[in-house]
N, C-alpha and C positions, 0 to 999 in steps of 0.2 A: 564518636564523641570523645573528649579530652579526657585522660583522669584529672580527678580536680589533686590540685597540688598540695602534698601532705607539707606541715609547719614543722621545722625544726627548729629549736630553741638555739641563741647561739650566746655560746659565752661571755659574760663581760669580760671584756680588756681592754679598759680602758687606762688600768691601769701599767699598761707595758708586760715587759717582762716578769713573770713574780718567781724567781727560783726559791726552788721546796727547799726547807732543812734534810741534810742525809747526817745525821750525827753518827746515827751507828753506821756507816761505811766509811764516816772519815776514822771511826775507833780503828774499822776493820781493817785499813791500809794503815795505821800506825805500827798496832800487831803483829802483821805480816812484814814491814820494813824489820821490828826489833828481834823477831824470830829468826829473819833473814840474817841478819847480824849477828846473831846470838848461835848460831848456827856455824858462820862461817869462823867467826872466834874459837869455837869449840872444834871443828876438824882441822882446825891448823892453814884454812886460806888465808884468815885473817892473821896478820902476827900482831901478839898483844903490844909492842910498842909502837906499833903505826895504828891502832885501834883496839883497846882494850874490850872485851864483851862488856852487853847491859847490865848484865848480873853483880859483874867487878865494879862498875860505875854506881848500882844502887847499892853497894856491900859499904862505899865508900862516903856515899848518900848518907848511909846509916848513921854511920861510925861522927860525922858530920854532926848529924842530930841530937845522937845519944852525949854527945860532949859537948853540947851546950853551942858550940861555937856555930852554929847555921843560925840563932837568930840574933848573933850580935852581926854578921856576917850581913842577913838579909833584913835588919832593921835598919842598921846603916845605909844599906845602897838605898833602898825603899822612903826613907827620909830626905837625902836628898834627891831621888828621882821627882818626888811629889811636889818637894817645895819648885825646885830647876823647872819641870813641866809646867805648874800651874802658874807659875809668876811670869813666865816665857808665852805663855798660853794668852794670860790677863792681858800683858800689853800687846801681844801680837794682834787680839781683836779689837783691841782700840785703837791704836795706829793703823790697820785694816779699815774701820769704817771710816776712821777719818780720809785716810787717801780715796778709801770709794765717795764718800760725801763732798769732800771740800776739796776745790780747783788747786787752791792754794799750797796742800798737804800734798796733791799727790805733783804737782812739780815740783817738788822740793826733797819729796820722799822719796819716789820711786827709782829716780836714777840711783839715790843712794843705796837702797834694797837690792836692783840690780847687780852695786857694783859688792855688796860685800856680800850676797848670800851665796857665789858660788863659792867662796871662801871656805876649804875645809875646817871649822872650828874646833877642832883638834888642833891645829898649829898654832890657836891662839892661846891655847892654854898655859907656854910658860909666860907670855904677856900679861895673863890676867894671876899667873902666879904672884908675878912681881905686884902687881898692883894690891890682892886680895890675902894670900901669903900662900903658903901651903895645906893650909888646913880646909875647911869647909866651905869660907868664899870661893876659893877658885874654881871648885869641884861643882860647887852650886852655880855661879857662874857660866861656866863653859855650857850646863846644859839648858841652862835661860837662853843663850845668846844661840844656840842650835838649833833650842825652839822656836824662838822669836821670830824666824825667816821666815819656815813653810808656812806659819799662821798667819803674817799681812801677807802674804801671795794667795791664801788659800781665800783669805777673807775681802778682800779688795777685788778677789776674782769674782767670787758669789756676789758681792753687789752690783759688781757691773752686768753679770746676767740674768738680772731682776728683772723681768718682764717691762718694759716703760711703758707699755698702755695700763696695767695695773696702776703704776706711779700716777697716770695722767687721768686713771679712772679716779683716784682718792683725791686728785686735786681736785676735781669734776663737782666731787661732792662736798667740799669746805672742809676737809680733813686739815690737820695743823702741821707743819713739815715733821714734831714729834709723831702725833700718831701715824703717818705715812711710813717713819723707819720703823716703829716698832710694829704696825700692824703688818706692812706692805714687806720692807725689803728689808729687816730681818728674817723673815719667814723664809722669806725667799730666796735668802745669802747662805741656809742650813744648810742645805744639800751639797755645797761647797765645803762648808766650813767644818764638818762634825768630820767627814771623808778625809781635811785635811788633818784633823787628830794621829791618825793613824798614823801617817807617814811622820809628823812630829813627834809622837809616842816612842816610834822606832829610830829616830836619831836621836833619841834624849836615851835610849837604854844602852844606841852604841858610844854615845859621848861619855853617860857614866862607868861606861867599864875601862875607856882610855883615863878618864882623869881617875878613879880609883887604883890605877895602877903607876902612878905618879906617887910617892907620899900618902897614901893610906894605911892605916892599919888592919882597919875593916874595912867589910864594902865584896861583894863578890868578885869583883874585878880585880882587889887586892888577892882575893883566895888563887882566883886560875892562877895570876901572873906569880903566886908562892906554888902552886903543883905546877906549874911549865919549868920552873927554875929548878924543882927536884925533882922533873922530869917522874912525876907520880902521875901517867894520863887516866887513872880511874880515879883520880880527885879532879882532873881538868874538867873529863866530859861531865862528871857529877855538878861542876860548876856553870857550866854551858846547859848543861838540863834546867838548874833554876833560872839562868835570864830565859828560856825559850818558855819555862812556864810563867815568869813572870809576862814576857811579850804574850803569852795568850790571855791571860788576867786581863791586862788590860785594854787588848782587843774586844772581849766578851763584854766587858763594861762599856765601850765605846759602843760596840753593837746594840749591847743593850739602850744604850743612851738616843742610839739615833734610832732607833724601832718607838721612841716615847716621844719625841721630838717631832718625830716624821710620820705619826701617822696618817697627815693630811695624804699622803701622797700613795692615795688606796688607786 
């Protein structure tokens, strides 16, 4: 006689890959990187003018804080990164759905996208100096026009890989060509589009430390580029500390945004 065959349950996956949060192991490798560091400063591998220890960079942090000047410093840059981002952001997905939408937008548009997005826009900053002056156009500027790229690429891209049997299910059913973009292929353009934040996020924080060190007074980018010139590296790295916590700021929020956005995608 057979054994009759025992049931295993098997796990759903349907939804792909799901990687677990490790927070505490990413704390635990940061730890061990600063310790490592801190360590080599202190027996003398390290020499403090090719690398100051952590400790002299947070001493420096402080000193920063307690004087006032870290939040004119970091209100500055944080004003125009939000305005530069978000206004680069707004038209990037407009002119994105339009090229994805309309026949007419996207030959007309996309060679144009092509030909200036590999453009470093850093080189266009003393053009739009001249145009916007020295002050806060230009700065604000430079990082609209850096964001603006990756967002009709990001977003022109997510439409075009909208499902089209979906598109040709909602036409199936007398859907209106609005409710098709907004039910159908917005949904469907996110997983594109939220991903391309990120990479826009992080040209927009490296554009504003180039135009803040143009004619700023504030702005952290003004800070490094004043301790690079007095050659103070536990004010530099202290200053390099805040764009990498602001780049996690704004990562964690992006994360967060697309975990609210995306829950469809269990």
């Amino acid at each position: 006689m057979t054994e009759p065959r025992v049931s295993q349950s098997v796990p759903f996956r349907g939804g792909g890959f799901s990687p677990r949060p490790r927070v505490l192991f990413g704390l635990a490798v940061m730890v061990i990187l600063i310790t490592v560091w801190e360590t080599g400063c202190r027996t003398g591998i390290i020499h403090p003018l090719v690398l100051p220890a952590p400790s002299e960079a947070a001493t420096a942090f402080m000193e920063l804080f307690e004087s006032g000047m870290l939040w004119k410093h970091l209100g500055a840059s944080l004003s125009r990164l939000v305005i530069g981002w978000t206004a680069g952001t707004i038209l990037g997905i407009t002119v994105g759905f339009a090229i994805g939408l309309f026949s007419l937008a996207r030959a007309g548009l996309v060679p144009l996208v092509a030909a200036i997005f590999p453009i470093p826009k850093i080189a266009l900053l003393p053009l739009f100096i001249i145009w916007f002056g020295i002050g806060e156009g230009s700065k604000v500027a430079t990082i609209l026009f850096g964001t603006f790229f990756p967002t009709v690429v990001a977003t022109y891209g997510g439409v075009d890989n909208v499902d089209r049997g979906l598109i040709r299910m909602g036409q199936s059913f007398g859907l209106s060509w609005f409710s098709i973009v907004r039910k159908i292929i917005l949904p469907g353009a996110l997983p594109a589009i939220l991903p391309g934040f990120r990479i826009s996020a992080a040209i927009a924080i490296v554009l504003l430390v180039a135009a803040e060190m143009i004619g700023a007074e504030f702005g952290v980018g003004a800070y490094i580029l004043m301790a690079g010139s007095l050659m103070a590296m536990d004010q530099l790295i202290a200053g390099v500390a805040i764009l990498s916590t602001i780049g996690l700021t704004v990562s964690w929020i992006i994360g967060r945004t697309e975990k609210a956005l995306l829950r469809w995608r269990v």
